[in-house]
N, C-alpha and C positions, 0 to 999 in steps of 0.2 A: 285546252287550258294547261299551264304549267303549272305545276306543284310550288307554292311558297316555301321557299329556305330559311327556316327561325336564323334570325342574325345570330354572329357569334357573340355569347354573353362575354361581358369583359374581363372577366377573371380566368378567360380560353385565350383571351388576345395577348401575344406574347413581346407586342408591342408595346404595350404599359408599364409600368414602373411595377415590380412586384408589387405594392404599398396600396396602389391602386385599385390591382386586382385583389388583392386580400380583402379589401373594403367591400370590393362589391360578392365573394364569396360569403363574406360575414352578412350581409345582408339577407341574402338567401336561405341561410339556412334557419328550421326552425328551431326552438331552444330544447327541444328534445335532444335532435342533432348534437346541437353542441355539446349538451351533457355528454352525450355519448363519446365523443372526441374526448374527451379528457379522461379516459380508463386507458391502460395501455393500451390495448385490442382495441383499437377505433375501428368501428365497422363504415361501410360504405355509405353512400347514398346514392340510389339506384336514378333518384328523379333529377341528378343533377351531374349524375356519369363519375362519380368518384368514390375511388377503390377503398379499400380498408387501409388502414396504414394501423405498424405497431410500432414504438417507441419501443429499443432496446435490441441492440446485438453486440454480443461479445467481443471484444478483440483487442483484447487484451496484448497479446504477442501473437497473433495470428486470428487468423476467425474460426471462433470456440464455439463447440456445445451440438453446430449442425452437417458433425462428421465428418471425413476427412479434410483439412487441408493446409499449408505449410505450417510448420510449427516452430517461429523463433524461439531464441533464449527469454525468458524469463524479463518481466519489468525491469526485475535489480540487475540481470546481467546485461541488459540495453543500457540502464545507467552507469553501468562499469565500463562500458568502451567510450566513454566520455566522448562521444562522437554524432555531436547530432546534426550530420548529412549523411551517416549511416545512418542513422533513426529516423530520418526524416525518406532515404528508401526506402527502412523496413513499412513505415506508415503506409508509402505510395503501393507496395506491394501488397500489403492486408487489403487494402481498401478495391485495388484491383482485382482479388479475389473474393471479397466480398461482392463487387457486383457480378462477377464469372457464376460465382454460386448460388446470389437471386437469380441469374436466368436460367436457370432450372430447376429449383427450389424456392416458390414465393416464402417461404417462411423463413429466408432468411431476411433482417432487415436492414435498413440503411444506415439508421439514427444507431450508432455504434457508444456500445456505452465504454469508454477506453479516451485518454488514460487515466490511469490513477498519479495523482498528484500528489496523495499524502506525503508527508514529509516521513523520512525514517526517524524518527527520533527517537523509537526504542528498538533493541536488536530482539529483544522478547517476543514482540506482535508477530501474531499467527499469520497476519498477509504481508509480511515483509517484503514476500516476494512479487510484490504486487505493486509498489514503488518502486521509484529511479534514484535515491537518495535522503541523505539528513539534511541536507543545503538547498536552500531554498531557490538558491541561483541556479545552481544545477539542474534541481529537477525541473525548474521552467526551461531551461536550455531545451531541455532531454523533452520535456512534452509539447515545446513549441513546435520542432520538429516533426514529433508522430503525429498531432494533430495538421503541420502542413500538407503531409505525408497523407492523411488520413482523409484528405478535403479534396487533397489534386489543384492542381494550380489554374484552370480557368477562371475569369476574371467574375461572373456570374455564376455557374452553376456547378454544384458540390458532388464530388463522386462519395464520399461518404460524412454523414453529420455527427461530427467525435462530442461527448457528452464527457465533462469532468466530476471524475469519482474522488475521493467522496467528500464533501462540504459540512463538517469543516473542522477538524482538532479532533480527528479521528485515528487512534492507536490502538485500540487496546478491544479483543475481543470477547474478554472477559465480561457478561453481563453488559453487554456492550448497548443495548435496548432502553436501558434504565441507569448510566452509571453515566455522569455528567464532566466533564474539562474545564477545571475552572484556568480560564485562559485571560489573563491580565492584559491589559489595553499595549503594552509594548512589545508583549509576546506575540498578542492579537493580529500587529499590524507588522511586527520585521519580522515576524518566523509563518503563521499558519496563513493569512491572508495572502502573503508574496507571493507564493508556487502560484497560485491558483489568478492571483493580479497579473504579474508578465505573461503570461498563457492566454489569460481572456483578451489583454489588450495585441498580443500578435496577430490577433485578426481572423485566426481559424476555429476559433467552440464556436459551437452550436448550442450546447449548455450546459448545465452542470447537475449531479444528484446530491443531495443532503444525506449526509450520512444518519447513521440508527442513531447514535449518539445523543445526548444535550452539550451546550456549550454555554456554561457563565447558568446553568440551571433549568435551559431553556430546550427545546429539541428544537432541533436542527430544520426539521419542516414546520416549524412555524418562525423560523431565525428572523429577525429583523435586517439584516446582514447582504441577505438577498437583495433587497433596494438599495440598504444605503452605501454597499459597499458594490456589491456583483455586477450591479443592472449599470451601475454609476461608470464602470470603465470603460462601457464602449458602447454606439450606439446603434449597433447590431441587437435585434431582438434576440433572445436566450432561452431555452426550452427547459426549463429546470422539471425533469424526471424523480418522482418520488422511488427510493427504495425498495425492494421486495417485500411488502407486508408491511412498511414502515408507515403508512396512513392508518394500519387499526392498532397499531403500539402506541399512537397516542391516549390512544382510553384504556385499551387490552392488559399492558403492562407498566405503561407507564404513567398511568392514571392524570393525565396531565387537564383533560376535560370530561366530562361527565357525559357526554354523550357524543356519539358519530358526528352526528350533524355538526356540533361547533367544531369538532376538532376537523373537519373536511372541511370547511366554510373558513375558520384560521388558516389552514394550511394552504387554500387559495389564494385568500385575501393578503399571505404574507408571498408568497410569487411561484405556490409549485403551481405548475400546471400539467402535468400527469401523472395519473396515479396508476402504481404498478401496485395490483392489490389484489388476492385471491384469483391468482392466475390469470387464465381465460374466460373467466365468468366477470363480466362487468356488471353485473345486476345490483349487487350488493352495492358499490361504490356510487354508482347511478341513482341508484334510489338513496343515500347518504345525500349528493347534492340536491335530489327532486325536496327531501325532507328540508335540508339548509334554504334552499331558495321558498319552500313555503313556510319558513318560522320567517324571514325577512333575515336572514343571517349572511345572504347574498344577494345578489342584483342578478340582472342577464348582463349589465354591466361586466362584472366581475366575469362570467361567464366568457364573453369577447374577449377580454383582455387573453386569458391563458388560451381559446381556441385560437387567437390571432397569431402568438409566438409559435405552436405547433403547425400552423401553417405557414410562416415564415420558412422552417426548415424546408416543409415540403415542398415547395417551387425552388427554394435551393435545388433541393434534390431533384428539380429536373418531372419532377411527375406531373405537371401540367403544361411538360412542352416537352414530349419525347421525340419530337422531330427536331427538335433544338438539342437534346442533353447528348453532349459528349461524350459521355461516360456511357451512352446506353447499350454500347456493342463491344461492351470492352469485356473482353473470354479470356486475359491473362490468367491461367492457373495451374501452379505447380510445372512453372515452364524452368527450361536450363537455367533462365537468368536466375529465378526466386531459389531455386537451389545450393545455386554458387552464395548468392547473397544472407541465404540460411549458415551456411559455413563461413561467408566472411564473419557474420555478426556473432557467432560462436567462438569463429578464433580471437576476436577484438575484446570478446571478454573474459577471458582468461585472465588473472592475475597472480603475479609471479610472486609470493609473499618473502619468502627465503630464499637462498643458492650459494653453496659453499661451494660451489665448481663442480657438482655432481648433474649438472643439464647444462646444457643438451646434451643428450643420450647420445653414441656415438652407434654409428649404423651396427657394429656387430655387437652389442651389445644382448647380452641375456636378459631379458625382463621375466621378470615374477610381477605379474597384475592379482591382486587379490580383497577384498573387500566387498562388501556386501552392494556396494552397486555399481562393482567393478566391470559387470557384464548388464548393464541397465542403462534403460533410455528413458526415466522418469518422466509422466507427466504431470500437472498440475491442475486444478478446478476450472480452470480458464486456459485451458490448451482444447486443441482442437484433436480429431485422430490421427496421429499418424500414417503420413502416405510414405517414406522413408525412414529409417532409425538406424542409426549406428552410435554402438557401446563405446565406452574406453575398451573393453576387451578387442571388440571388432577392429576399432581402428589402429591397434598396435599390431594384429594381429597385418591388416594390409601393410601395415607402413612398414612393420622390421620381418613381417615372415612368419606363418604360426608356429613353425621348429624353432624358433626363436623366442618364445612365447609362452611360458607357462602360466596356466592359472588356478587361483582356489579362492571360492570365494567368501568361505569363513561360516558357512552356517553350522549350527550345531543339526548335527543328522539326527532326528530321536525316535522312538516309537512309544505311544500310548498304549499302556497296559492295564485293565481294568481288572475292576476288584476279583470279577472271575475268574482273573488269568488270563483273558484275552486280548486279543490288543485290535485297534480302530485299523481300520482295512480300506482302504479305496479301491473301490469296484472297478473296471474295465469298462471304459466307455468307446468301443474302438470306430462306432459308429455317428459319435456324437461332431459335429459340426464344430470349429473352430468360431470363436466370436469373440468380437472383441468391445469391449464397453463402448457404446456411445458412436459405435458405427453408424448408424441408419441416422445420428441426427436425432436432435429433442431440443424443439422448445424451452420447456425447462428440467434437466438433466436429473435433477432431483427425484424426480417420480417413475426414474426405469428400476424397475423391476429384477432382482435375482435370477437367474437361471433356474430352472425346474424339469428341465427336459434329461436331467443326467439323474442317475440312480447315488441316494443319498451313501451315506459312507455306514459300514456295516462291522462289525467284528469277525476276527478266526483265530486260529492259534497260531500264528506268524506275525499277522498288520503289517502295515506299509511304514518303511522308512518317511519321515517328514521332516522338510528343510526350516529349524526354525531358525527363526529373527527377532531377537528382542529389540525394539526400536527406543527404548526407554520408558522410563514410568512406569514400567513393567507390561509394557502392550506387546504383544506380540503378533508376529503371523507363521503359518502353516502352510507351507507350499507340499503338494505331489508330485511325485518323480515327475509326471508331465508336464509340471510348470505350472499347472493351475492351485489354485491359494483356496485353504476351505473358506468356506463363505455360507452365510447361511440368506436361505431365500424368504418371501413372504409367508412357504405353508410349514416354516421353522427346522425346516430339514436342514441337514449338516450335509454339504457338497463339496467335491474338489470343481470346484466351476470358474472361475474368477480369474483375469486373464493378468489383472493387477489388483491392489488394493484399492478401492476408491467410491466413488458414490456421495453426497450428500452428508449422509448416514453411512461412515463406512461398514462394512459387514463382513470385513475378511479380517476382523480382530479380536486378540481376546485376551485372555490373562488366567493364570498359573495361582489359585488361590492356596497356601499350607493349609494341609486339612489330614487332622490324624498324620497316620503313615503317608499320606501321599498326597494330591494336589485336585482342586476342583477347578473345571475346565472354564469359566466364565467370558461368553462373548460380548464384546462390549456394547457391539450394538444395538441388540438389547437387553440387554443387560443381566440376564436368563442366563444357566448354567447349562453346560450341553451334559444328556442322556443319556442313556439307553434303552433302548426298548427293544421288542421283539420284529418290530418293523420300521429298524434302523437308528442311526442316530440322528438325533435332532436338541434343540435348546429348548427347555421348559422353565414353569415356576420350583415343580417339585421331582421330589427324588434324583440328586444329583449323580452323578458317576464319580467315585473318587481315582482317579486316576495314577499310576505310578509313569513317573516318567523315567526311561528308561536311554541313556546316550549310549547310541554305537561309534560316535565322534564329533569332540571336540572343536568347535570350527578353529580354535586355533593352532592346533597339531597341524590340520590342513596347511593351514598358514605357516605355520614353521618348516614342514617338509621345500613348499615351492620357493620360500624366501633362502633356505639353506644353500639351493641349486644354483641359486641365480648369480649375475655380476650386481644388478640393482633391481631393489625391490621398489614396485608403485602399489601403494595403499589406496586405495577409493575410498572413502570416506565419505559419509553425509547425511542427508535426512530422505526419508519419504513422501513426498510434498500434502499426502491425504493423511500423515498420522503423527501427529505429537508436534501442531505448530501449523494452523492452516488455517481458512478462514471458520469462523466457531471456536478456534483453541488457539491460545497462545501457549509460548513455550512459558517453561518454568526454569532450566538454565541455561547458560552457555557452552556448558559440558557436552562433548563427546556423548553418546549414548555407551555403557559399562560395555558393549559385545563388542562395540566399535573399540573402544581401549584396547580389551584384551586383544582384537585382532591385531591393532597398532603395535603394541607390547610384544606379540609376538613374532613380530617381523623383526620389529627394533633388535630384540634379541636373538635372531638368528642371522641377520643381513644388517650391520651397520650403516650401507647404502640403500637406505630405505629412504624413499618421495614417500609426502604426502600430498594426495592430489584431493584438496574439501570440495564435492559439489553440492552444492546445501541452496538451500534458498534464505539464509541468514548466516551471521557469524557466528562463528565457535571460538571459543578459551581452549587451548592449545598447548601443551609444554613442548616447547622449540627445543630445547635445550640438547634433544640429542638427536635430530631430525636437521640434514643435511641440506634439506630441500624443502618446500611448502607451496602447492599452488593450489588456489581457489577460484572457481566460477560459478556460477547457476548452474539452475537446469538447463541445458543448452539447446535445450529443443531436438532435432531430427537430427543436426549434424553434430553434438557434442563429441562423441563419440572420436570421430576422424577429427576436428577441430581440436583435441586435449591432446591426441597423439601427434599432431600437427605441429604443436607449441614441446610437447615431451623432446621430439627430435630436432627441434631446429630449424623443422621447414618455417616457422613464424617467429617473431623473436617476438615476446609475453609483452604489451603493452597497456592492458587492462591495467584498471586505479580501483582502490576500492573507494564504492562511494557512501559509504559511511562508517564509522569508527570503530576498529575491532577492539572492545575491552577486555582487560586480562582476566578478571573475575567476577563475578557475580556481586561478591561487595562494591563493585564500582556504578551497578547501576543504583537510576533510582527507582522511588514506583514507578509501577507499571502504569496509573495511576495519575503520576506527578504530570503534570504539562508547562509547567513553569522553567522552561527551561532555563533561563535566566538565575532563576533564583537556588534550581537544585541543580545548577552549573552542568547541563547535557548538552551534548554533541559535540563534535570539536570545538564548536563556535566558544564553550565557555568549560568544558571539562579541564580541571587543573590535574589531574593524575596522569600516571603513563601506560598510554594504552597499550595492547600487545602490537596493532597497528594504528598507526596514523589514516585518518581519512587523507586520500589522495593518494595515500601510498601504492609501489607496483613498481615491480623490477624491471629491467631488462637483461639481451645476452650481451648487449655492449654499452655502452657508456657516453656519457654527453655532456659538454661544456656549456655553461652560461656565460653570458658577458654581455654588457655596456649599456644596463639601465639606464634610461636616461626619463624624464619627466616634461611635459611643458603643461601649464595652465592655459585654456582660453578660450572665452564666449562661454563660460558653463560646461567645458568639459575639459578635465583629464587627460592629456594624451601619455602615453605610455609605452615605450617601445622597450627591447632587448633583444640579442641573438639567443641560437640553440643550436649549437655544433655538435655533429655524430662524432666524437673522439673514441671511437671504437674501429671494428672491423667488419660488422656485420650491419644491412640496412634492417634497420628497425624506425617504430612510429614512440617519439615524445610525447608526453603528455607536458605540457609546460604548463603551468597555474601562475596566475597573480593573488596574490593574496593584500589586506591592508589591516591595519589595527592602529586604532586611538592612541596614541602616545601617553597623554594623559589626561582621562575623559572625569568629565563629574562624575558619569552615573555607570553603573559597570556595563562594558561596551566588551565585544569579542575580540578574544586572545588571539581570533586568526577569522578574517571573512575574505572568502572566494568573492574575485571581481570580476575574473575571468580567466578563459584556460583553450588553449588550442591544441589539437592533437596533429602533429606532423611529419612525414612522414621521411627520412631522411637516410641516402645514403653515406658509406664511410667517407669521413673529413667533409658531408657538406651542410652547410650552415643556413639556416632562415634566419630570416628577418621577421621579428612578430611585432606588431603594431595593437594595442589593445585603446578605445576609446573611452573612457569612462564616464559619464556623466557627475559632476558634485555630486547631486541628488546622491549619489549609490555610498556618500559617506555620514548620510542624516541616519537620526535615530528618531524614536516615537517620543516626542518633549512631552510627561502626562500633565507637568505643569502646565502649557500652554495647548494641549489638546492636539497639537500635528505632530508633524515634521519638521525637524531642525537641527540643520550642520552646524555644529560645535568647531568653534575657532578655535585654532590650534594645532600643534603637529601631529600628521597621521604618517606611518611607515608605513613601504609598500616591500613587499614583497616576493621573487619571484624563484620557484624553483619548483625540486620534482614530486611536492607533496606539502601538507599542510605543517611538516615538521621539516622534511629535508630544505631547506631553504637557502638557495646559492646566492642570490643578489637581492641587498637592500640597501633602500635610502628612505629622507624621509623630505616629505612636503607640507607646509602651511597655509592652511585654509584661513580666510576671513572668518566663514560662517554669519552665525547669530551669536551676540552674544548673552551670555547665562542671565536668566532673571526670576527674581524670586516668585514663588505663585501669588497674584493678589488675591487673597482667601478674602478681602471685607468685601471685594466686590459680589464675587464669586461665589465663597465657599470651598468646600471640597466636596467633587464627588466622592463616595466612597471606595469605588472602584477605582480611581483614581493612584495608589501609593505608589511608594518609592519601595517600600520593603513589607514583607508581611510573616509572620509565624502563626501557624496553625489555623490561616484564615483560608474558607472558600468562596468564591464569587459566584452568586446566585442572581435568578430574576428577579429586578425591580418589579416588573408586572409583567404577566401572559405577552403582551406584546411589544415591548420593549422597554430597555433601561437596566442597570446592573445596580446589585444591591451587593454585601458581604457579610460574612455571620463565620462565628467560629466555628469549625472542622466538628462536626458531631456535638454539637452544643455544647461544648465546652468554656476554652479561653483561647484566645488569638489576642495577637497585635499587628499593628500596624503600625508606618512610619511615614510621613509627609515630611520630605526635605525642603528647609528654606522658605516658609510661608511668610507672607510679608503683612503683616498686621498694623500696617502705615504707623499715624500718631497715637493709635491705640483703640482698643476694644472692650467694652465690659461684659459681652454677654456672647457665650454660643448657645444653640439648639441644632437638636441633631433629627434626622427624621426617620422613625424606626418602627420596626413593624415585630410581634412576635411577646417574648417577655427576657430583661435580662439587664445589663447593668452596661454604660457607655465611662469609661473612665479617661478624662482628657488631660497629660500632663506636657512641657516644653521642653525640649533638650532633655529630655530621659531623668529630671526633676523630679520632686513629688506630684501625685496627685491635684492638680488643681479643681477640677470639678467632676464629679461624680451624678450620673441620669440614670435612673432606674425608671423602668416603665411599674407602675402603681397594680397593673395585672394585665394577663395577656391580652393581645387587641385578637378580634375577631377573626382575623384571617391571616395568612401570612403574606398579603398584599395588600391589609389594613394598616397604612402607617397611621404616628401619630407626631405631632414635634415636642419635643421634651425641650424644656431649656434653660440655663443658670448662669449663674454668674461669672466669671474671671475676670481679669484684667491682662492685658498684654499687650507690647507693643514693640517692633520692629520687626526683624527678621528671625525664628527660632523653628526649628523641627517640630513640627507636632507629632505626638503619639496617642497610638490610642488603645487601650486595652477595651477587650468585648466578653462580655462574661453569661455564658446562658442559649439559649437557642431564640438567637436575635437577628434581625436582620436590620443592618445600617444603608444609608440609601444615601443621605448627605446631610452633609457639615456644613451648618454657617457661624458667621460673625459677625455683632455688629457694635452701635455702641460707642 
């Protein structure tokens, strides 16, 4: 007899339309199963041969968290080489070493959570460096690219599934959990939905995560947003990844429902369908849906819908035909190519801010390198380990010769002296192991562990010289002659252990309190004063060490000595990417950190040929004023280092742009807070002040001609050409931008919007040709009187030069459009969310599950303004619909008071409206205004009559 062969089930047959076989997987499986599929850790199913799959891997600018491997520049410095067929490499190479690293590492995984899309639109925000820009066209450019990059180009099956962070009107990490965007419908749809709309419609997400955030009042994993806007652009299924812990913030902190169950059952039924939630324990999350599906709060329904999208990904990816998946033997990592290509994307973003003729450096020239991360290869929360590093110091060091070379790098040398007289001692660890964070690889990085293996730090009557570093704020750190940073570990002991600053929780920080005669030593992380004891030093609650701090030198004597020597001095300048501005902390200014000054200051005054080279992961406020030179980049990753000495000498000529707008002062921004860009005039798009840089701005070492705009209209597109001639001597790469602006629009439209920009690469005297297409569409705005989209008739100028201010060629062209029409309010009404203008108003939920309401700014008074309502032959009566307790005040063209609504006492909920309503008379076309008095919430306006 032969043994019977069970047919193959068809969700094995690689012959069927994926859609196919997903059906007959869902069939199979039982609704346990499926719960279980929707916690990130999806475990297997033994009876039906399929593996566990986890949602979520890093890769940010390389693939992060599971140790070593290539480590590009920085999100914002991928967005400053305004170059996305670079970007669209670097994509192809993470992703090629993402799968290099699952096959020898199942814990790495495929569903990549990368890129981040937020828009920069504050320079403040701690993940700054985690966007590609303020410009919403840019950053689509920039992440269309890395997610191409990120996918692989077969026509079927995905080398890696890029997931868009974070969804949606997310800046600010300030109470970031609980602290709401109120984001107006014109804002909504031409600034925070566009990044994330050209990205989903180029065809490469897999899908996207909901930021911690609320937006209009609402948290972002139960957004309505999701269907009517996300799911609606393309009709590839979407894997929407909940947050880290962001499914128990809806009850935990952000009290938004009153038990687990609804708010897991919401946040399904509104389109997440995985939850990343107390780690690698899905028990907790699992038993929330068993709870939701036995109150009837969900269906198995509901349940298929999100297990269907996560397996959508996964035959993407190849794991149900691995004799088909292309990608499955693909071992590219950390090959010559991804090296050179780590250095091209290094050098690309370099941007040259100032140059009074003082660069390129010329071969014999003396350098003085000095600054505090003048010899550092920073990395960031989302970098991987470094398998190669080279410094600014390193790489000048190669490129001009280290007798060529001087360096200091400005720290104040000091030693702790205790009330005893003795001073803090770092013991001799000559046996101890070199380690470097986050080598071996972690899941989640959060939870490694302090060193404990080295002997804590002790007192004598000498103690050890300590490199300090004030970073600002007055945070500091404490490095030992060996290079290692104290750090304190879980059993509270104070060590020199720490290879950099860094962690979740960083623990190599701490602060300098005045106390009496001298200073208490407090670490910040937690937040415990460090000791002494008889059996070492360590941090406690009680009995603090009052310390005397003692300086053997001033880091900037240091600094004056090597800058006096020199022919030109390079200042390193920047930030730390784990301290003072990260993800948990945004920054507080723009400023310089004060050690960083004084280092600047005393260069300045010893070498009037003093560069400043900023590597930061956000902008700084700057005084130009006696600074010869200025260049800025990111973290650069692995090759920064040779890449800044590359561009210092000449070997590159600087063609990075910055991609979003350097402001001179702190007065210029607005809150941190405000998301209204529009109205509190942010980003280039509508800032009327002069910033210290222009977005798009970035030098070169030679120079370049524009010439012979020219325009044609036809079939719905724009056509747009002009040359870009090298009029220099040296081959360098252009950044050419087209920019367009409203001539004269009704409603305030942007003083400058990017249409498009090519980066080119040209030698001396030769010329391209650039040809840009535009679509009308790209000249409409959000009409909130008529609820879409609509190009305004009229003339619009275009643009074209080497930044969003330098601007060599323009003309202008006239659009048909739509033409202006008043809102019909008697039809209609007004929504309330709906204005033209608002003071001191915020946009909240109409209900839990969708619709916008408004209410003044902390229950106070707000206005608003409806331009141009058209109240036909006349009206005698509105009613308004309003939830809360508080006063609706309606007058015409800024008139008196015509009708006044008071609600009679508060309604029972703040999603119990009620209609209020009285008398007026009015008739034609007039403004309405509305004053709100009290802690109200207005939902909508009618009229009738």
């Amino acid at each position: 007899m032969t043994a019977h062969t069970p047919p193959t089930p068809p969700f094995r047959d690689p012959r069927l339309p994926f859609a196919k076989r997903i059906d007959d997987l869902l069939s199979r499986l039982r609704r346990e199963e499926k719960t279980a599929f929707l916690h990130q850790f999806a475990p297997g199913v033994e009876r039906l041969g399929i593996a566990a799959f986890r949602t979520g891997q890093e890769a940010l600018h390389g693939v992060a968290w599971m140790g070593p491997a290539t480590v590009f520049p920085q999100a914002v410095g991928l967005g400053a080489t305004w170059n996305p067929e670079l970007v669209r490499r670097v994509g192809d190479a993470v992703s090629k070493e993402v799968r290099a690293m699952r096959a020898k590492d199942e814990r790495v995984g495929l569903n990549v959570w990368a890129p981040t899309v937020n828009l920069l639109r504050h320079p403040l925000w701690g993940r700054n460096e985690e966007g590609y820009s303020e410009d919403p066209k840019l950053t689509s450019a920039i992440a269309t690219a890395y997610t191409h990059g990120l996918r692989g180009d077969h026509p079927t099956y995905w080398r890696t599934a890029p997931v868009l962070k974070h969804w949606l009107a997310h800046n600010n990490e300030t109470d970031r959990s609980t602290t709401s965007s109120s984001v107006r419908p014109r804002v909504l749809h031409e600034y925070d939905l566009r990044a994330f709309r050209e990205t989903v419609e180029a065809g490469a997400v897999a899908g996207v995560m909901p930021a911690y955030n609320l937006v209009n009042g609402r948290p972002n994993h139960v957004s309505p947003y999701l269907g009517e806007h996300l799911r609606a652009w393309t009709d590839e299924e979407l894997l929407v990844c909940s947050d880290a812990g962001a499914p128990s913030n809806l009850v935990d902190s952000e009290h938004y429902f009153d038990t687990h169950e609804e708010a897991t059952a919401a946040s399904l039924v509104a389109g997440v369908d995985s939850f990343t939630d107390h780690g690698t324990d899905s028990s907790q999350m699992t038993g929330r849906l068993r709870g939701a599906l036995e109150r009837g709060l969900l269906t198995e329904a509901d349940l298929d819908t999100a297990v269907r999208r996560q397996l959508s990904v996964r035959f993407r990816l190849g794991e149900f035909d691995p004799e088909y998946d292309p990608h499955d033997a693909t071992c590219e990592f950390d090959s010559p190519a991804h090296r050179a290509l780590a250095r091209e994307a290094a050098e690309q973003a370099v941007v040259l801010l100032k140059n009074d003729g003082v660069l390129p450096l010329a071969p014999d020239t003396r350098i003085a390198v000095v600054g505090l991360l003048a010899d550092e290869c920073k990395l960031d929360w989302y970098s991987g380990t470094l398998l190669h590093r080279s410094t600014p110091l390193e790489g000048l060091y190669e490129r001009f010769g280290a007798e060529r070379v001087e360096f200091a790098e400005g720290v104040d040398r000091v030693r702790l002296k205790t009330s005893a007289g003795a001073f803090l001692h770092v013991p001799v660890a000559a046996d101890a192991a070199d380690e470097v964070r986050g080598a071996e690889g972690a899941l989640d990085p959060a939870l490694l562990a302090g060193r404990t293996d080295l002997p804590p730090l002790t007192t004598d009557a000498t103690g050890t010289e300590l490199a300090l570093v004030d970073w600002g704020e007055g945070v500091l750190t404490l490095r030992a002659p060996d290079g290692r940073y104290l750090s304190v570990a879980e059993d509270g002991r104070v060590r020199a252990s720490a290879d950099q600053p860094g962690g979740w929780i960083v623990q190599e920080t701490f602060r300098l309190e005045p106390h009496e005669n001298g200073h208490l030593l407090k670490h910040v992380g937690t937040g415990r004063h460090v000791c002494v004891s008889a059996d070492g030093v360590k941090v406690a609650e009680e009995d603090p060490e009052v310390f005397e701090l003692v300086v053997a030198e001033r880091g900037e004597d240091a600094v004056a000595r090597a800058a006096a020597a020199a022919d030109v001095v390079v200042v390193v300048a920047g930030n730390d990417p784990h301290i003072n501005g990260r993800e948990t902390e945004d920054r507080t200014t723009l400023r310089l950190p004060e050690h960083q000054e004084r280092l600047l200051r005393a260069a300045r005054a010893a070498n009037p040929a003093t560069v400043l080279a900023l590597v930061s992961a956000y902008p700084y406020a700057v005084d130009l004023a006696t600074l010869p030179a200025v260049l800025w980049t990111a973290h650069g990753g692995q090759a920064a280092g040779t890449a800044l000495a590359r561009v210092l000498a000449g070997d590159v000529s600087p063609a990075g742009r910055l991609p979003q707008t350097w402001y001179a002062d702190d007065a210029d921004l607005p809150g941190l807070l405000d998301y209204d860009v529009i109205g509190a005039r942010q980003t280039y798009l509508y800032f009327e002040g002069t910033p210290l840089f222009p977005f798009g701005h970035g030098l070169s070492y030679t120079s370049f001609g524009y010439d012979g705009l020219t325009t044609r209209a036809e079939d719905g597109t724009l056509h747009v050409s002009f040359s870009v001639t090298n009029t220099g001597d040296v081959t360098a790469d252009e950044v050419a931008q087209l920019y367009t602006r409203a001539v004269e629009p009704s409603v305030p439209r942007p003083r400058r919007e990017l249409l498009g920009h090519r980066r080119v690469a040209l030698a001396p005297g030769a010329t391209a040709e650039l040809s840009f297409e535009v679509p009308l569409t790209a000249f409409a705005f959000w009409d909130v009187a008529q609820d879409r989209w609509r190009v305004e008739p009229g003339a619009y100028e275009l643009l074209a030069g080497a930044s969003s201010e330098d601007v060599r060629l323009r003309t202008a062209v006239t659009l048909e459009g739509e033409p202006t029409l008043p809102r019909p309010v008697v039809a209609g009404g007004l929504a309330a969310a709906g204005f033209d203008e608002q003071s001191g108003i915020e946009i909240v939920d109409r209900t839990k599950v969708s619709g916008d309401a408004v209410t003044p700014a902390g229950g106070a008074t707000g206005e608003l303004v409806y331009r141009d309502c058209d109240f036909g032959r006349g009206i005698s009566e509105v009613t308004v619909e309003v939830a809360g307790e508080g006063t609706v005040e309606l007058s015409l063209d800024g008139g008196r008071a015509l009708a006044v609504l008071s609600t009679s006492a508060p309604t029972s909920g703040p999603y119990d409206y009620v209609s209020l309503g009285a008398s007026v008379a009015a008739a034609g076309v007039h403004d309405v205004r509305l004053r709100l008095r009290g802690p109200l919430r207005l939902a909508h306006v009618g009229f009738s009559g």
